[in-house]
N, C-alpha and C positions, 0 to 999 in steps of 0.2 A: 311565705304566704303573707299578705298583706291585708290590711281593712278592705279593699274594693274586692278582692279576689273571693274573703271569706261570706264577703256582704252575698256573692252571687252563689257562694256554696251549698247555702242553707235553704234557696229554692227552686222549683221545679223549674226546667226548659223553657217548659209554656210562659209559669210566671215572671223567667227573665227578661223573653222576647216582649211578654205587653209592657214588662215597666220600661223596658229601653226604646218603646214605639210612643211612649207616654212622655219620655226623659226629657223632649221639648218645650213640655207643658207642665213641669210638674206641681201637686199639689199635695204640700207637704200635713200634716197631721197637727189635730190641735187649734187652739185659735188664735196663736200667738208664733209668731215665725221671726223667731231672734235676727236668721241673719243664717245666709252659704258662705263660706270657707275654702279658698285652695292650701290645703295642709302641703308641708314640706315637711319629711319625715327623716331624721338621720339616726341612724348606728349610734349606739354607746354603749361603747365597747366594755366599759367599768360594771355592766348592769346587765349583759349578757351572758348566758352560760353556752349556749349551744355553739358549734362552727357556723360561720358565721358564710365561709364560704360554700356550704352545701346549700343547692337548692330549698331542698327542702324546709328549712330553713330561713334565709332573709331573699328577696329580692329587692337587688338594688342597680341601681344606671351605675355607670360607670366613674359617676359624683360620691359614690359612696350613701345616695339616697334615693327616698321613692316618691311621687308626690301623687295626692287625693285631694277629692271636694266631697265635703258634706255638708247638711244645713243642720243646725238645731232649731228645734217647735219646741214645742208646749204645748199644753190644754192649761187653763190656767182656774178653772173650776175643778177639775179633777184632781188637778195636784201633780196630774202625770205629763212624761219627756219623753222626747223623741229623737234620734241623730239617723236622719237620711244620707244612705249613702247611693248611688246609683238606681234609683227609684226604690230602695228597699229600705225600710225604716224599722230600727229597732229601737228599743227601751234605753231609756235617757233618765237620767238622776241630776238635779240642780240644788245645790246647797249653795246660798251666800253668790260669789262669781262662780264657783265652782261646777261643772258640767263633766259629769262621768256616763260613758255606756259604754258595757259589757254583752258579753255575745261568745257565746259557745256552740260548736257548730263541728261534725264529722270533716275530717280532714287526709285523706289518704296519705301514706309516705312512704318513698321507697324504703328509707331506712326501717322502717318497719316488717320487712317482708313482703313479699307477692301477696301472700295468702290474705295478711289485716282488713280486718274490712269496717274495721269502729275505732279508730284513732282518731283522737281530735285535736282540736286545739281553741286556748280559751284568751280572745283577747279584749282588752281593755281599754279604751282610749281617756284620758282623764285631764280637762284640761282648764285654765283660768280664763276667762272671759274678762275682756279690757274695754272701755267705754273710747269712745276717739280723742277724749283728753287725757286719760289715764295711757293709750297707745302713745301718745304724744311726749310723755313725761319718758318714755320708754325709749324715746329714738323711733318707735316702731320695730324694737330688734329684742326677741325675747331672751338671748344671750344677758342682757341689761335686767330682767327681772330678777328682784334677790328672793322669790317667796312671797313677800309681803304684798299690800295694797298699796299701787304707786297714787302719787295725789291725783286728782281730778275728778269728774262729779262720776257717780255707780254707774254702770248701763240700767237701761230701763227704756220702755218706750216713749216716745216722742212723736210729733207731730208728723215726723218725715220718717217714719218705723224707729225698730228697735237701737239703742246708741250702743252696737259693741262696733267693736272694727280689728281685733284681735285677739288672738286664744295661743296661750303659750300652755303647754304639757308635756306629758309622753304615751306612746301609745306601747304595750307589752302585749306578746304573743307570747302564752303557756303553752306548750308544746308535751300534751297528751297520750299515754299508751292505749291500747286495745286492750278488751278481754278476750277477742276471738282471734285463734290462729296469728298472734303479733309476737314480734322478739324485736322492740323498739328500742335502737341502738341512737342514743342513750334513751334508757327510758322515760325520763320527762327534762326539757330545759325550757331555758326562756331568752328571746329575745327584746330587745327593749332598744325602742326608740326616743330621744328627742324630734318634738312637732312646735312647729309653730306653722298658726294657722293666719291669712289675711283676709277680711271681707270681699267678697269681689261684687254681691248685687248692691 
């Protein structure tokens, strides 16, 4: 199970179909709109516990990845963030470049039994935000970032919007038991991706 799959987990029918009759127009949260994202998400393998080949578990193409868009907002009086994913927008955290949102959400599994009916799963996406010169110093290939702050000026808004144009991270899926009726074969693991994300608007 993926960011997009869990993003649509966590709400009603009804409120899938408006945000997706919405998703042409969307209007994202906050007053400050960093900047949408097509994520490319791979397997790492070093960071993973669970089988990677059960459904239940990772979905991947045949590349060995998966890919998403999201955008990050702001409110920038409130303090608080936002990471839209397919019209559904959860809680965002911004420290320095740094952009974290978390989400925990019911998640059925077969590995769990028929019966399960409150397995979840808790995932994270966490990732560096790069200005289009700081992208620059990078190749644009987040494999090149060692960690640190490559040269170029911070992102920040600008006259022509926000100056990111890259987000290198990873995204980890906690993979949750039940209390009711669940015999979760393994009981909890984790999946863990490397992302990197590119501007597209």
């Amino acid at each position: 199970m993926h960011l997009k799959r869990l993003a649509l987990a966590v709400l009603p029918a009804a409120a899938v179909a408006a945000a997706m009759a919405c998703y042409s127009d969307p209007v994202y949260p906050g007053d400050q709109v960093l900047g949408t994202f097509r994520f490319e998400a791979r397997l790492d393998p070093s960071r993973t516990t669970c089988d990677a080949s059960v459904p239940d578990f990772a979905q991947l193409d045949d590349a060995g990845v998966f890919r998403f868009e999201g955008t990050f907002s702001r409110d920038t009086d409130a303090g608080t963030g936002y990471f839209t994913v397919q019209g559904y927008s959860r809680d965002a955290g911004y420290e320095g470049q740094t952009a974290t949102s978390t989400l925990r959400a019911t998640a059925p599994r077969a590995t769990c039994g028929s019966g399960c009916e409150d397995s979840s799963i808790e995932e994270t996406l966490k990732v560096m935000l790069f200005s289009d010169s700081q992208a620059r110093t990078l190749n644009r290939d987040c494999r090149q970032h060692d960690g640190g702050i490559p040269s170029g000026s911070v992102p920040g808004p600008t006259e022509n919007g926000y100056d990111v144009s890259l987000a290198c991270g990873t995204l980890t899926d906690v993979f949750l038991p039940g209390s009711r009726n669940c015999d979760c074969r393994p009981t909890t693991c984790t999946t863990a991706y490397t992302v990197q994300g590119e501007r597209r608007d």
